[in-house]
C-alpha positions as CSV (number, residue, x, y, z in Angstrom):
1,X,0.0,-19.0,11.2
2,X,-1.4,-16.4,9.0
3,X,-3.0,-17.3,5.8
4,X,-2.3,-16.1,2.3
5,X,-4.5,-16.5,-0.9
6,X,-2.6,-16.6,-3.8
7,X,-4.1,-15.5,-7.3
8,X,-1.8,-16.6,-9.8
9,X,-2.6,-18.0,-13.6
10,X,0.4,-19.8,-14.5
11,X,0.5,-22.9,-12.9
12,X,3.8,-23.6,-12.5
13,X,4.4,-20.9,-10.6
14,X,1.4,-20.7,-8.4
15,X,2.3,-24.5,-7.6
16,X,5.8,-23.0,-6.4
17,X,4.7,-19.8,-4.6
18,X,2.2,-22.7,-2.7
19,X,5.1,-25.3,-2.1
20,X,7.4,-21.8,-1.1
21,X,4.8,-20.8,1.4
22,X,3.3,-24.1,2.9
23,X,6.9,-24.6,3.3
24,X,7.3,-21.8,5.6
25,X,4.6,-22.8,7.8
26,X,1.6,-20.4,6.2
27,X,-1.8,-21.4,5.2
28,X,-2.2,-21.1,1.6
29,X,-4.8,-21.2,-0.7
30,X,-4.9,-20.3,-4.6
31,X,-6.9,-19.0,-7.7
32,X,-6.2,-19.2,-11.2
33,X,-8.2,-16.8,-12.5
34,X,-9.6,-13.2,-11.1
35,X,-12.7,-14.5,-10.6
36,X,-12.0,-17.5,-8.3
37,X,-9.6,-14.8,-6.6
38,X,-12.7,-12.8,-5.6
39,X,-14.1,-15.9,-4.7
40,X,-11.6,-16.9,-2.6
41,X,-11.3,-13.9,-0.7
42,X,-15.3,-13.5,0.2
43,X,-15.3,-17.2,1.3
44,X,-12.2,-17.4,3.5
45,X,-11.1,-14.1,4.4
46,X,-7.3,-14.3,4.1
47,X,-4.4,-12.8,5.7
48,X,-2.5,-11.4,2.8
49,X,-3.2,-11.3,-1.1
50,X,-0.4,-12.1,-3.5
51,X,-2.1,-11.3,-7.0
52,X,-0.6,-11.4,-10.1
53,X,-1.7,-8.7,-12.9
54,X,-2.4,-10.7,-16.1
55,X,-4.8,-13.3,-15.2
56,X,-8.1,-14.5,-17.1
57,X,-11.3,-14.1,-16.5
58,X,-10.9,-10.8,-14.3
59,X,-7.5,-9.2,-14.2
60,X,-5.6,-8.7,-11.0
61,X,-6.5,-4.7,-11.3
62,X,-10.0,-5.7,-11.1
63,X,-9.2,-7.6,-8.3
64,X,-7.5,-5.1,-6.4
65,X,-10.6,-2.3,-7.1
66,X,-13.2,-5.0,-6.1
67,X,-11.3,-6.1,-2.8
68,X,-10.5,-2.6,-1.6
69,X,-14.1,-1.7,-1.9
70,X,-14.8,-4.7,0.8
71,X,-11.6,-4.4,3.0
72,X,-9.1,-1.1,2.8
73,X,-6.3,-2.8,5.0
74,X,-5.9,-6.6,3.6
75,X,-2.2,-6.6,2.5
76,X,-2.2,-7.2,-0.9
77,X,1.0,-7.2,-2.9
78,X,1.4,-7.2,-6.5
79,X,2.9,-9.7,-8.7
80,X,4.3,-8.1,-12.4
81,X,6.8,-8.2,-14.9
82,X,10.3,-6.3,-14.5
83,X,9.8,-4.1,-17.3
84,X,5.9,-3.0,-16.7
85,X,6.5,0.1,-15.0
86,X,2.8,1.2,-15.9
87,X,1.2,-1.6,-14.4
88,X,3.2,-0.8,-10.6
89,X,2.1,2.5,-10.8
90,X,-1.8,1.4,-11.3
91,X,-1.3,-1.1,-8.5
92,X,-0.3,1.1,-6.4
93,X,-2.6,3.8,-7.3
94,X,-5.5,1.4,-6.7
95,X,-4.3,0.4,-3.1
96,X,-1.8,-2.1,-3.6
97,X,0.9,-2.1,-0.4
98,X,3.6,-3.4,-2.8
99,X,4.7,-5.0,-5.6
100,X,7.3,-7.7,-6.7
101,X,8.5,-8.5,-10.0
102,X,9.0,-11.5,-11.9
103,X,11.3,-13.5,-11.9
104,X,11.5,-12.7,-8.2
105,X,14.0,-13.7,-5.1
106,X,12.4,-16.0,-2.7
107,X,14.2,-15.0,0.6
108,X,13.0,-10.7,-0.8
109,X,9.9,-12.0,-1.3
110,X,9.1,-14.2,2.1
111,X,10.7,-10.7,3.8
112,X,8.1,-8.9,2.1
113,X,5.4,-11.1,3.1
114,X,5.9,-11.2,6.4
115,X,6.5,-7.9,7.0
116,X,3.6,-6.9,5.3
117,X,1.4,-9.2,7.9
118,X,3.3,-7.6,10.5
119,X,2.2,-4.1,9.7
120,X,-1.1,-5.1,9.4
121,X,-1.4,-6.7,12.8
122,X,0.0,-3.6,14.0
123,X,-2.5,-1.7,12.5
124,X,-5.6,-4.0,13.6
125,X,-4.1,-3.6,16.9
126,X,-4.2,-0.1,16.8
127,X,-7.8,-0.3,16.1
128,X,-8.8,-2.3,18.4
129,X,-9.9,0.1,21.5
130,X,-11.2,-2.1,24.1
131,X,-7.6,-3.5,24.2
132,X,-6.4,0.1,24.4
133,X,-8.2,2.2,26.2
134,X,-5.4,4.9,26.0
135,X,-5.0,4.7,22.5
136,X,-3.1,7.6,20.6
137,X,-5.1,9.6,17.6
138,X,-3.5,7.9,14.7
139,X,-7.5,7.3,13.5
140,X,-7.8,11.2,14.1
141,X,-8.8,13.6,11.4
142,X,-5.9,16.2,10.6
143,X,-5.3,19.1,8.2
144,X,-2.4,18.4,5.2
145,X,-2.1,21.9,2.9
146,X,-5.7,23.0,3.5
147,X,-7.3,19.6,3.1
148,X,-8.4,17.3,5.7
149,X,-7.1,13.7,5.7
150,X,-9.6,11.5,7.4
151,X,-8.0,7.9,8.1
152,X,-11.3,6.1,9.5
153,X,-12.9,7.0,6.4
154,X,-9.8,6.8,3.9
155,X,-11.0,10.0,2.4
156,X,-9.5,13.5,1.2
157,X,-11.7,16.5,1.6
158,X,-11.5,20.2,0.6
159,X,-9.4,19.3,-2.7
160,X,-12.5,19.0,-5.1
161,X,-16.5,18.8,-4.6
162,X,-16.4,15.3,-3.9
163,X,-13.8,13.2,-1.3
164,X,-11.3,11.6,-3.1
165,X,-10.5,8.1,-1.9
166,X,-6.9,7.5,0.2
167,X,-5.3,4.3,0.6
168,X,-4.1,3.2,4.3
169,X,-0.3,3.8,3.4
170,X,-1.1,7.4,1.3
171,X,-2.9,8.3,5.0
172,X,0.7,7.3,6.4
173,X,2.8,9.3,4.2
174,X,0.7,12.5,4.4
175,X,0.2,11.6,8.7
176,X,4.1,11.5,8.6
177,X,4.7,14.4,6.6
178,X,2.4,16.7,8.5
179,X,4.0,16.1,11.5
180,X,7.5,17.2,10.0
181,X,6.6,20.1,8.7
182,X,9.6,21.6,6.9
183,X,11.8,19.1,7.8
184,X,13.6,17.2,5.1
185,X,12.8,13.6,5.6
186,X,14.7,10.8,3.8
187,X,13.5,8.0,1.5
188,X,15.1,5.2,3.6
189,X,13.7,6.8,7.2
190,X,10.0,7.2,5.6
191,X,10.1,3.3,3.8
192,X,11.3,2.2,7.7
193,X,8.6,4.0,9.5
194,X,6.0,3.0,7.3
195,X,6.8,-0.2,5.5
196,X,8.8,-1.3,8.5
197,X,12.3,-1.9,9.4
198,X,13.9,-4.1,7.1
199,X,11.8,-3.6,4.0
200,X,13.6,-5.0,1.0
201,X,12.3,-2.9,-1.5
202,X,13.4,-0.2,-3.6
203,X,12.7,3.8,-3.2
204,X,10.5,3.6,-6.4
205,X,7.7,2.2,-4.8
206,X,7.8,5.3,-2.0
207,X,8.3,7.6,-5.3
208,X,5.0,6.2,-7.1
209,X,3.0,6.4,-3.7
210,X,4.0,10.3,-3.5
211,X,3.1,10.6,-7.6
212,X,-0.5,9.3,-6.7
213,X,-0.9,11.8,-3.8
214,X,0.3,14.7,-6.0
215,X,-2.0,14.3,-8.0
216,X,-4.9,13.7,-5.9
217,X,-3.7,17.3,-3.7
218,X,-4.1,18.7,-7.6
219,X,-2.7,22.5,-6.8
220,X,-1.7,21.4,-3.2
221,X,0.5,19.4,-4.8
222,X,3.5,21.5,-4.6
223,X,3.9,21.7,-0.6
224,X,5.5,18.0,-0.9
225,X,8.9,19.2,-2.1
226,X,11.8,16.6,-3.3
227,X,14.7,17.0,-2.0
228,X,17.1,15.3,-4.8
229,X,19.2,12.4,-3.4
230,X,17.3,12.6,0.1
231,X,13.8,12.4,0.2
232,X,10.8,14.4,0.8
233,X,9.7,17.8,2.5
234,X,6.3,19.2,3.8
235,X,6.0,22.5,3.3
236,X,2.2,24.0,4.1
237,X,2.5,27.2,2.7
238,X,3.9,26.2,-0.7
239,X,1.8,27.1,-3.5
240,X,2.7,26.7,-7.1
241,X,4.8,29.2,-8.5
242,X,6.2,29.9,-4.8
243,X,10.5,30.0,-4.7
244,X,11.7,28.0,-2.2
């Protein structure tokens, strides 16, 4: 059974998210601070992060930056409060594959875990090419509005003088889109493809992840179109200014 490293300050919860998770046959370990989170993480090597924002010592955004420097594709969702809109956004924006909020369900939020390990076995697996020697070219460079999106190296090039950094689900969305081009495709198909069938979440999340790719396409920005009450649409020759 996988196992997931909790980073959690308040005690009585991290004591329940352990018992929740032991419970459900995981390994778990925990920190109560963001330095013994780091800590953690460089000495075992977990499966999945649950971190929680406001912790001591190092807070869990300092977490997130430090650990997605070492290791782009550890699931790592977000613990943080229902009315802190700001600090989902900056989770997300640093790497973050999801967040939960507090108080929280316990049968949304063992869904969420599980399917977060899922998708990441999928994608180790996917890397793995001695196991798949026909392997398709999801790890491919490709070309989204002019730029290219390069998924080994989780980088955006042609937007500025210097690559500007992707996270493994932004590579996703922009993959997805570019391979729809002018096709309207809606919020609930895009959370299935890439945060996998049956993902309890809400469309916000997929709305913050295209907010932090706007703005790092900067101009480009405009050939992802929404389409109000539906979803999203690639359009490569869309330029600011442009009618539809």
């Amino acid at each position: 059974m996988a196992e997931i490293l909790i980073a959690e300050d308040d005690r009585n919860v991290r004591e329940g998210l352990e018992d929740l998770f032991a419970g459900a046959g995981y390994r778990v370990r925990t920190a109560r601070d963001g330095a013994a989170a780091i800590a953690a993480y460089v000495k075992h090597r977990p499966d999945l992060l649950l971190l929680d924002v406001m912790m001591p010592v190092k807070d869990g955004f300092e977490v997130l930056s430090e650990i997605r420097r070492r290791d782009p594709l550890l699931p790592v969702l977000v613990l943080t409060a229902c009315d802190e809109q700001m600090d989902k956004v900056r989770g997300l924006g640093l790497g973050a594959d999801d967040y939960v909020t507090k108080p929280f369900d316990i049968t949304e939020l063992l869904a969420r875990v599980a399917r977060a390990l899922q998708r990441a076995a999928t994608v180790e697996a996917s890397r793995a090419p001695a196991e798949q020697p026909h392997a398709d070219s999801s790890q491919d460079a490709f070309q989204f509005a002019g730029a290219i999106v390069d998924p080994t190296r989780l980088v955006l090039t042609g937007v500025s003088r210097t690559p500007i950094p992707l996270t493994p689900r932004e590579v996703g969305i922009l993959r997805l889109l570019s391979r729809h081009p002018g096709e309207v495709l809606g919020r609930e198909h895009l959370l299935g493809t890439l945060w996998g069938v049956g993902y309890f979440g809400n469309t916000r999340t997929l709305d913050q992840h295209i907010a932090q790719l706007r703005k790092k396409l900067g101009a480009s920005a405009a050939c992802i179109q929404t389409v109000i009450g539906v979803g999203y649409r690639y359009e490569p020759g869309r330029r600011p200014g442009r009618r539809a």
